[in-house]
Backbone as a ProteinNet text record, in pm:
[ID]
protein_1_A
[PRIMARY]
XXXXXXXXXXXXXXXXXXXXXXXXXXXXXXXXXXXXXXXXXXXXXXXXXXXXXXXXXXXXXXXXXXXXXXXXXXXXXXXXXXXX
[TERTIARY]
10641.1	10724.8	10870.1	10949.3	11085.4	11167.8	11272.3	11349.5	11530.9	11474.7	11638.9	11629.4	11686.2	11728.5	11686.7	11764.9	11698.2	11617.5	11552.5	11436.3	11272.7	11264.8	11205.6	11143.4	11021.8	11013.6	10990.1	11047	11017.7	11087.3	11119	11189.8	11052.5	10976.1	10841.6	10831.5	10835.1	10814.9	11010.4	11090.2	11165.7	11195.5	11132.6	11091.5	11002.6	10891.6	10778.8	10849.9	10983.9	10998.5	11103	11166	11248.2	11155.9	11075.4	10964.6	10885.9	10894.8	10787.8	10919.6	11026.7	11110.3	11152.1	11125.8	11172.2	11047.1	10926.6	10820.1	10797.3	10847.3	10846.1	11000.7	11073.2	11177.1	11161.9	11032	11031.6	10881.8	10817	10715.2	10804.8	10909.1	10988.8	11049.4	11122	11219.2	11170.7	11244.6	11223.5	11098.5	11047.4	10911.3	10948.2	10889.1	10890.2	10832.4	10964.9	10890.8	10954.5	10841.2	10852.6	10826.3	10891	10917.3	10862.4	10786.5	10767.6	10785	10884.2	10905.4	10757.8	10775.7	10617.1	10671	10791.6	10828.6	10929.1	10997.1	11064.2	11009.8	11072.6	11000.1	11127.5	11148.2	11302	11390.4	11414.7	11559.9	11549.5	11449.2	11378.4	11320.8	11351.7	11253.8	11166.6	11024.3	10969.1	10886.9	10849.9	10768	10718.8	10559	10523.8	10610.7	10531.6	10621.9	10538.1	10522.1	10441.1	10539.2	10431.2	10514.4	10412.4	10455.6	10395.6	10257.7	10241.8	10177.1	10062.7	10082.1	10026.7	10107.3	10007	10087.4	10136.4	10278.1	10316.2	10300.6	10259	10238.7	10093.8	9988.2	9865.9	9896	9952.1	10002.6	10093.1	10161.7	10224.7	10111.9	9997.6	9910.5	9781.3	9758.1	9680.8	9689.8	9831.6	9920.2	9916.8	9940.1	9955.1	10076.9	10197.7	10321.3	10364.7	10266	10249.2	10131.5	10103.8	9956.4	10019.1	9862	9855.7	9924.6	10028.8	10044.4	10002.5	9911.4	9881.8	9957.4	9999.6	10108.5	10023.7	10090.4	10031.5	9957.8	9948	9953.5	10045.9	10022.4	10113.5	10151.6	10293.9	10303	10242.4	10179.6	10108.3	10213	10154.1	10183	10183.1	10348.4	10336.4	10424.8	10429.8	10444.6	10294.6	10313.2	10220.8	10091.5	10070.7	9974.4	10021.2	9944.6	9924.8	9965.5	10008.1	10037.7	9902.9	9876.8	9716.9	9787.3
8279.7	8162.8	8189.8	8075.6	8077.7	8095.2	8199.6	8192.7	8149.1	8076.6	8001.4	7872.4	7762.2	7640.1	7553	7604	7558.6	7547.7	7663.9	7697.3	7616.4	7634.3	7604.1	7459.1	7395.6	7291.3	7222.1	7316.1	7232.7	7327.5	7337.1	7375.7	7503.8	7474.4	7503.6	7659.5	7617.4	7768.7	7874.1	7791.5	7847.3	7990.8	7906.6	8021.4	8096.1	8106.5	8183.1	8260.5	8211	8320.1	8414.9	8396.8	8461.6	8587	8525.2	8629	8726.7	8635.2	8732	8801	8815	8938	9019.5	8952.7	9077.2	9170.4	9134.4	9204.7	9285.6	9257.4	9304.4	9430.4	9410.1	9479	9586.5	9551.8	9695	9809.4	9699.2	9772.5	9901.9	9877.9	9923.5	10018.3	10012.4	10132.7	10233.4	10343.7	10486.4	10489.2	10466.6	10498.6	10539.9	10601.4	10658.5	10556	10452.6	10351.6	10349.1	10344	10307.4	10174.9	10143.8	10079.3	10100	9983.4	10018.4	9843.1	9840.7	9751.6	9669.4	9560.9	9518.1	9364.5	9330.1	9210.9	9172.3	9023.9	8899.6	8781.6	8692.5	8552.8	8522.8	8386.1	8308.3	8380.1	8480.6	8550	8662.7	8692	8808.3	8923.8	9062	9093.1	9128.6	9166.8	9157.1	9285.9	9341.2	9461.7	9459.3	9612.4	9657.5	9733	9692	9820	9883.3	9998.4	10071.4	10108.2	10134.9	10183.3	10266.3	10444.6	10554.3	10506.4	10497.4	10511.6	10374.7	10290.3	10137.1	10048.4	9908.1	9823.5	9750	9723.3	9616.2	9497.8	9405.6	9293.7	9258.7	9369.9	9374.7	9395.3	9483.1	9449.5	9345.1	9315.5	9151.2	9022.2	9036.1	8948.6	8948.5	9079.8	9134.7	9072.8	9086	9071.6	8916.9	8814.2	8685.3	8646.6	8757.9	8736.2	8724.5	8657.5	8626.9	8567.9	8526.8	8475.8	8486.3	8473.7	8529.2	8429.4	8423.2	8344.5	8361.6	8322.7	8392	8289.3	8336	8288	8193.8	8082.2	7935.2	7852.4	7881.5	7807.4	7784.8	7659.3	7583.4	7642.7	7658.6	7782.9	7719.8	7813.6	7819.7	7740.3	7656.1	7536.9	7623.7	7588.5	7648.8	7565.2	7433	7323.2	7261.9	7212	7122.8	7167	7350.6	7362.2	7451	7493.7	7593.8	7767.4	7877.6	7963.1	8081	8127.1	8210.2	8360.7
11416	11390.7	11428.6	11485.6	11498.5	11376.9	11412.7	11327.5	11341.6	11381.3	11495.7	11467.1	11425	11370.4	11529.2	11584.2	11750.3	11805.2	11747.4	11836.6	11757.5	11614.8	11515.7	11506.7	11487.8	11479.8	11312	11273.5	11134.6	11019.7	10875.3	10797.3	10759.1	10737.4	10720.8	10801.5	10945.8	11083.6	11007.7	11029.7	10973.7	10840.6	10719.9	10601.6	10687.6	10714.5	10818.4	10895.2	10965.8	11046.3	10998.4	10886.4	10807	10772.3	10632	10635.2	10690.4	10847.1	10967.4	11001.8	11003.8	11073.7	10970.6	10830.2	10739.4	10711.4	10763.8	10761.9	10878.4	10939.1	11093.2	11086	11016.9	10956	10895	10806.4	10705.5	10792.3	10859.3	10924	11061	11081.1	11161	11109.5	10939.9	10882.2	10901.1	10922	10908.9	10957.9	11125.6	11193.5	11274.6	11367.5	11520.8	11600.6	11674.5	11736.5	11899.1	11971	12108.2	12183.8	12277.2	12335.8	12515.8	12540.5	12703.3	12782.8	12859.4	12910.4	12992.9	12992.2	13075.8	13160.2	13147.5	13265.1	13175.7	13216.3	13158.8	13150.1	13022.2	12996.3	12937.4	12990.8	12912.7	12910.9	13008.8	13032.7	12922.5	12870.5	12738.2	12794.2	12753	12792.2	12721.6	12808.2	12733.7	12705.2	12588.3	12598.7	12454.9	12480.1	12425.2	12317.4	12169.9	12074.8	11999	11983.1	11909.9	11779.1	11650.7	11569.1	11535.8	11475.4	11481.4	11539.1	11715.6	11790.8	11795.8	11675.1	11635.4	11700.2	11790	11808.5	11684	11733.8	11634.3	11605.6	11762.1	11732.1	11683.1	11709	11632.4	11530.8	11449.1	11289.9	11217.5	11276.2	11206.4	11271.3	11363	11304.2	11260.4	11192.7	11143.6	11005.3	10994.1	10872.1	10854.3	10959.8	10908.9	11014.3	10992.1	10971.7	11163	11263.7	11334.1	11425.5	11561.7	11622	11751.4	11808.2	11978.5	12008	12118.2	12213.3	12370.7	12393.3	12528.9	12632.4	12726.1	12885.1	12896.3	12930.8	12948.3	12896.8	12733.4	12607.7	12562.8	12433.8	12358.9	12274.9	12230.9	12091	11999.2	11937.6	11814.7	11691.7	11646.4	11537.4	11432.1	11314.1	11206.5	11119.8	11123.3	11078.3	11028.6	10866.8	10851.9	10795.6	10754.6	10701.3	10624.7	10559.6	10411	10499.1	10413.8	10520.8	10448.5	10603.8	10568	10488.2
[MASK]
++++++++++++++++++++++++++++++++++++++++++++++++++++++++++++++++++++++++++++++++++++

């Protein structure tokens, strides 16, 4: 979920994405985390992150506290329902 007023479609993705970066925050403290570049998207770049040798984005949506977006899908909706 967005955590940018801008970016966000609803008050709803907002709390969600507060949450999803402070979870994404503590999954990060004091780890051994790497980084491997893999292209750009929206002027971003973009990469792989491991944390002690685990992906991360497999653990924040393992966790909830994110979902796949795969390249040339609709972002994933987080307005309007109950949170899993």
């Amino acid at each position: 979920p967005e955590s940018r007023a801008d970016q966000a479609k609803c008050r709803a993705e907002l709390r969600r994405g507060a949450a999803s970066a402070a979870q994404a925050r503590a999954l990060l403290a004091r780890r051994t985390v790497t980084f491997q570049r893999v292209g750009r998207s929206y002027n971003r770049t973009v990469a792989k992150v491991r944390v002690d040798g685990r992906d991360l984005a497999t653990m924040l949506v393992e966790a909830g506290a994110a979902r796949w977006w795969p390249r040339g899908e609709a972002k994933p909706e987080w307005c309007g329902e109950a949170r899993r």
